[in-house]
N, C-alpha and C positions, 0 to 999 in steps of 0.2 A: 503494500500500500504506500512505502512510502514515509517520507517526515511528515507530519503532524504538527501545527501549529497549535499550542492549544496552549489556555492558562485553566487557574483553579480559580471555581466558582461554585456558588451556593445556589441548590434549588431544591425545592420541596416535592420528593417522589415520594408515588403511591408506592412501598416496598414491595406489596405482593404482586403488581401489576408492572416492575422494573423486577422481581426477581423469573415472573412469570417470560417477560420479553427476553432475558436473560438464557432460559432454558431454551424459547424457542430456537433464538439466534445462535445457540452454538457460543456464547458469549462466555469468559473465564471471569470477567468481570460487571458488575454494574457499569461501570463507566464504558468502558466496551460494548456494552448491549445498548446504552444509549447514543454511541456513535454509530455503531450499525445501524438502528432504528433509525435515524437523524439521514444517511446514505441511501437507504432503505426510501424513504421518505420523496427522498430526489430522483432515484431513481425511475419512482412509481412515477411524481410529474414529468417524468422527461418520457417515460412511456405513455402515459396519456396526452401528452402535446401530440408523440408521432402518430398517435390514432385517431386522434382527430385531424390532421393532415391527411392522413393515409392509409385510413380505415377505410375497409372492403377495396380497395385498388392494391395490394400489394397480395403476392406469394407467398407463403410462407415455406421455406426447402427444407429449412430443418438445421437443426445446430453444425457448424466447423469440426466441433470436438467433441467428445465426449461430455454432459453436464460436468462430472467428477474431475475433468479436467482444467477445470478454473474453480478456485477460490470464492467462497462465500464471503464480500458482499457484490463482488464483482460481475457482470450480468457476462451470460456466452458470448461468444460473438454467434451470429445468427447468419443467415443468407438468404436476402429477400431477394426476389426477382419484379423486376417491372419498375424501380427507382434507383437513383441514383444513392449509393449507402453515402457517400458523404452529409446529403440531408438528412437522414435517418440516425447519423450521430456514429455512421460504422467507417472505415476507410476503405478506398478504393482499391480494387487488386487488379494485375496486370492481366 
């Protein structure tokens, strides 16, 4: 993932409901599970913008890789047909 820019800060969590997100996420820690969740979050808008752009006009071919082969929170690469993947947020291949 990368450096991480982060300070300490104070906020008031639900504990069963961050240690609950926690479990889901595969997370070792609370702070962790609310970084995922937080990536998580963006992800999901950055998937709902392409689907309103490009909902019912694109292909769907099926994953690069194998799911297992990338990293949770990181999304597959994918391989649409009928757009350009640099709109769609993927990069161009030869």
């Amino acid at each position: 993932m990368g450096t991480r820019r982060t300070t300490l800060t104070t906020i008031r969590l639900d504990l069963r409901l961050a240690d609950r997100a926690k479990r889901a996420l595969g997370a070792k820690s609370r702070t962790e599970a609310v970084h995922r969740a937080l990536e998580e979050v963006i992800h999901l808008d950055h998937f709902k913008q392409v689907m309103l752009k490009y909902g019912g006009k694109l292909k769907f071919e099926g994953y690069v890789g194998e799911a297992t082969d990338c990293p949770h929170p990181d999304p597959p690469d994918v391989v649409v047909v009928g757009a350009n993947p640099r709109a769609v947020g993927g990069t161009a291949s030869a």
